[in-house]
C-alpha positions in Angstrom: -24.7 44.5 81.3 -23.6 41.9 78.9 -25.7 41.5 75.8 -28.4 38.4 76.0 -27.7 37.4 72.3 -25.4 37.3 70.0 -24.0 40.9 68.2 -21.2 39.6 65.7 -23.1 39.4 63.1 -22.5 42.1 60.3 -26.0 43.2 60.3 -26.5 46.0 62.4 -30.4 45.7 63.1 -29.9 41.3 62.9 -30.4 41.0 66.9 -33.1 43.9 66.9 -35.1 42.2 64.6 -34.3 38.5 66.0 -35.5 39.8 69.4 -38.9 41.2 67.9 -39.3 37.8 66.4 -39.0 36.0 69.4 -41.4 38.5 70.9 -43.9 37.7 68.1 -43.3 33.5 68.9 -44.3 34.0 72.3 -47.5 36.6 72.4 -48.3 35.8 68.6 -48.4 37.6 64.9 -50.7 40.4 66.2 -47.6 41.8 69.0 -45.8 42.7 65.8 -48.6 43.8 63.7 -47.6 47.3 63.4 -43.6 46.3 62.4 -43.4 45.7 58.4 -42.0 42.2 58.0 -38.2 42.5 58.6 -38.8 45.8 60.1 -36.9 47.3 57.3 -38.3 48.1 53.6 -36.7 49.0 50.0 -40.0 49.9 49.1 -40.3 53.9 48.3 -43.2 56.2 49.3 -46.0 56.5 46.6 -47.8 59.4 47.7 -50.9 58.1 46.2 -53.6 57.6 48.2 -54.5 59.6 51.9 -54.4 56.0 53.6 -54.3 52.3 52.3 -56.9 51.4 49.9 -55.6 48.1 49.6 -54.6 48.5 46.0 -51.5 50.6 46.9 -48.2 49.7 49.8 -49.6 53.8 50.6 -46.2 54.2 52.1 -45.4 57.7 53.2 -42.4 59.3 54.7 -43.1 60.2 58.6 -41.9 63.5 58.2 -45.4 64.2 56.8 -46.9 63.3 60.1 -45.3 66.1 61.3 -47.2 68.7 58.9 -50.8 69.8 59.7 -51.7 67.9 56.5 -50.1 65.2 57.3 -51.3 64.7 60.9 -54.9 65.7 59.4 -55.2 62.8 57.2 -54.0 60.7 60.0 -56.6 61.4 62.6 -59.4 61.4 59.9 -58.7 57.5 59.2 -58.1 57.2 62.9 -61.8 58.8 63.2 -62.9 56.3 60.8 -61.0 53.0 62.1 -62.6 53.6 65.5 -65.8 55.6 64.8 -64.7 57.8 67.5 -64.9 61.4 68.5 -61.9 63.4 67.1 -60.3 64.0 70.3 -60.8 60.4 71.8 -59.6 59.4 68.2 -56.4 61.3 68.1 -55.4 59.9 71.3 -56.2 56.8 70.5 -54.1 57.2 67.3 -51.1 58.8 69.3 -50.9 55.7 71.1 -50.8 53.2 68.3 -48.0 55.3 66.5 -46.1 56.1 69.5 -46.0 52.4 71.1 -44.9 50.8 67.2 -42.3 53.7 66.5 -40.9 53.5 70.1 -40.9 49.3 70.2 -37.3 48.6 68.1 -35.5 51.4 69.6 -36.4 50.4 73.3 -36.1 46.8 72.3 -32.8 47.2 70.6 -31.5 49.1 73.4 -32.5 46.5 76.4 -31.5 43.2 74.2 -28.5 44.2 72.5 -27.5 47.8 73.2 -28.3 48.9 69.7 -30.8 51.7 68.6 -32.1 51.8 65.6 -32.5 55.7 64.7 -36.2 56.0 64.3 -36.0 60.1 63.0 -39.0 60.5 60.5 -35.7 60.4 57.3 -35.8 56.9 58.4 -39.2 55.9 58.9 -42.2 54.8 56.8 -45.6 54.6 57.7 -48.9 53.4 56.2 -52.0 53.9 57.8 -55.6 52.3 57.2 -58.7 52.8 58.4 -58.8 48.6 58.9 -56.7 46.6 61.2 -53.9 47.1 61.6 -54.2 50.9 61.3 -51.0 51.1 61.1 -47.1 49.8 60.1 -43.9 50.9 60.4 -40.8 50.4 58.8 -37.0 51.4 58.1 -35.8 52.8 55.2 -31.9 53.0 54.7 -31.4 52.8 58.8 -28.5 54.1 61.0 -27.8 52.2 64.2 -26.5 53.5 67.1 -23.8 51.2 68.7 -21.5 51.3 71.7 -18.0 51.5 70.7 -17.2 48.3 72.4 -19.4 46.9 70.0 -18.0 44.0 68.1 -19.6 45.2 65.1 -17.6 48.5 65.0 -14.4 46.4 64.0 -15.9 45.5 60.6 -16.2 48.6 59.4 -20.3 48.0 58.6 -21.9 51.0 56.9 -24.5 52.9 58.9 -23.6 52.9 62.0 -23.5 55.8 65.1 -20.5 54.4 67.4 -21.2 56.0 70.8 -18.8 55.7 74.0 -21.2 54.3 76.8 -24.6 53.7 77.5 -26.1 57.1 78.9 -24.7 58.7 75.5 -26.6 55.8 73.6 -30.0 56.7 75.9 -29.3 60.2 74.9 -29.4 59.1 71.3 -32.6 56.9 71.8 -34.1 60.2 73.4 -33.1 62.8 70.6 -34.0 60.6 67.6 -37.2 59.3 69.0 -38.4 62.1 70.8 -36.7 65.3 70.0 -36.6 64.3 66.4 -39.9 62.9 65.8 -42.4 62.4 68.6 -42.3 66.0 70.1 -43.0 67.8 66.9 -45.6 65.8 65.9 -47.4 66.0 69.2 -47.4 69.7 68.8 -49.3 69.5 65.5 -51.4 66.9 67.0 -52.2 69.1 69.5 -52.8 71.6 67.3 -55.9 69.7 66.0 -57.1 68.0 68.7 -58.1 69.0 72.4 -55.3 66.8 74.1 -53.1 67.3 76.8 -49.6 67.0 76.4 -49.5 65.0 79.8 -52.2 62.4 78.1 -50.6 61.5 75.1 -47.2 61.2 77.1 -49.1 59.1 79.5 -49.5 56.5 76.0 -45.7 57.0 75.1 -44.9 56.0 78.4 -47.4 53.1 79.0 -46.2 51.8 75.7 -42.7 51.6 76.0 -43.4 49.6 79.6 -45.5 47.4 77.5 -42.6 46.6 74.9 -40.3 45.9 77.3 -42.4 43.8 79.2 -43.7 41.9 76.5 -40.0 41.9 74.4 -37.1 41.8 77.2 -36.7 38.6 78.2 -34.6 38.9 81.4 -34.2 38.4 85.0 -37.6 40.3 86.5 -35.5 42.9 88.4 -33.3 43.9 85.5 -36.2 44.2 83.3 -38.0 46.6 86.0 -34.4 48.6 86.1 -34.2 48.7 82.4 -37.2 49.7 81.8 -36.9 52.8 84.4 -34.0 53.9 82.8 -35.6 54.3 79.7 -38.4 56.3 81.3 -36.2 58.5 82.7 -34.1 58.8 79.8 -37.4 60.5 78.3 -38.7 62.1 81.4 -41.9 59.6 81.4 -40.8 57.7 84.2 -43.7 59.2 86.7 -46.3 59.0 84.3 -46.6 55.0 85.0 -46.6 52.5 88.2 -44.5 49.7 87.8 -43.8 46.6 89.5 -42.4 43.0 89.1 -45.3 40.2 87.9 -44.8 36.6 90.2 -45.1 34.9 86.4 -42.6 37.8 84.4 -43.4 40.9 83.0 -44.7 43.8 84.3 -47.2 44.7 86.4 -48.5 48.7 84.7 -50.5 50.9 86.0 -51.1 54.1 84.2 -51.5 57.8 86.0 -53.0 59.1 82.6 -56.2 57.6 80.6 -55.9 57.3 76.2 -59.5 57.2 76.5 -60.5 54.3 74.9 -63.2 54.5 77.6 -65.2 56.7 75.3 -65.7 54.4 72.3 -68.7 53.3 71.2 -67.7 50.1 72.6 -66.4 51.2 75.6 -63.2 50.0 76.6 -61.0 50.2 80.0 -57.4 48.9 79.6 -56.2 46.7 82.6 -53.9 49.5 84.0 -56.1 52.2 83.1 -55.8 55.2 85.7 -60.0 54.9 86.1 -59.9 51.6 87.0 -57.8 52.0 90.2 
């Protein structure tokens, strides 16, 4: 499919990150809440503080979310955030970090064909036990391109030039999930009583979400996209999905993230109870 905007610019990640914006101008500041400004950062990890204090950026490579300390000073300021049981509160943390770390790839890859590599080397997170609870950002990113890419003929640094696009779904699936979402759900897992199928429920939910709210396309092509990406990463029977009459998605989820169980309950619109 041809791109929807334009990809001669020398900046790898430029139509990524224009796409996002548009997202945020039409759903507002809070869609992209969880992206650091620019989606990508200079700014180095200073390991001071077990979750922002305010006082500090609290940056922290990703790869430490996939270390049982790590993970455990994650889910104790999720526990806080939402005043939640520890299970309910790791899920609910799962899905936060899973929908934000998932949006540029799946975005990059519907909009322009490019994927940023979101492997934890590459990633920063800060978490917070106040809204947002959490951003994400890039440090020194690779892109995956096709080699029909107009891009590749500048020579630009950091780039992963790939031959077609089920090679560049492959890469989407082993740097997102193989790399960094399916270790750390094993050490979430670890500490929490969680199914596997549950938290992939949210991974899969969220990326039907992003597309719906950040592809802008034809209805149909957006529903085919968006299946392909499922399937890509074997989620594509964990959600429902259909065509909206005013754009989008219609979602239904076959799992529950169990926001249900808050002290302010909460049922999502395509929560699996509500059906």
């Amino acid at each position: 499919m041809t791109a929807l905007i334009s990809r001669t610019t020398a900046d790898p990640l430029a139509p990524v990150i224009a796409s996002l914006a548009r997202m945020g101008i039409r759903h507002g500041k809070a869609s992209l809440q969880g992206l650091s400004t620019g989606l990508v950062t200079a700014d180095l990890p200073t390991g001071t503080a077990r979750f922002d204090t305010g006082r500090t950026p609290g940056w922290r490579n990703a790869g430490e979310l996939l270390t049982a300390d790590g993970v455990r000073d994650w889910l104790d300021a999720a526990a806080g955030r939402w005043s939640a049981q520890p299970h309910a509160a790791a899920a609910l943390a799962w899905k936060c970090y899973s929908y934000w770390l998932a949006l540029p790839a799946v975005i990059g890859f519907a909009t322009s064909r490019r994927v940023p590599l979101m492997t934890p080397d590459h990633v920063l997170v800060r978490f917070s036990e106040r809204q947002p609870f959490l951003t994400l950002a890039l440090r020194g990113p690779v892109t995956a391109v096709l080699a029909t890419d107009p891009i590749v003929a500048t020579e630009t640094p950091g780039l992963l030039i790939v031959e077609d696009e089920d090679e560049l779904l492959g890469v989407l699936r082993r740097s997102l999930v193989d790399a960094h979402l399916d270790p750390m759900l094993d050490e979430v897992r670890k500490q929490a009583r969680l199914s596997r199928r549950t938290l992939w429920g949210s991974v899969a939910s969220g990326i039907s979400y992003a597309m719906s709210r950040g592809f802008v396309a034809p209805p149909d092509i957006v529903l085919d996209t968006t299946h392909r990406v499922l399937d890509a990463l074997d989620a594509d029977d964990l959600v429902d999905l259909a065509v909206r009459e005013q754009g989008g998605l219609d979602i239904k989820r076959r799992t529950c993230c169990l926001a249900f169980t808050l002290p302010t309950p909460k049922v999502c619109s395509g929560c699996c109870i509500r059906q």
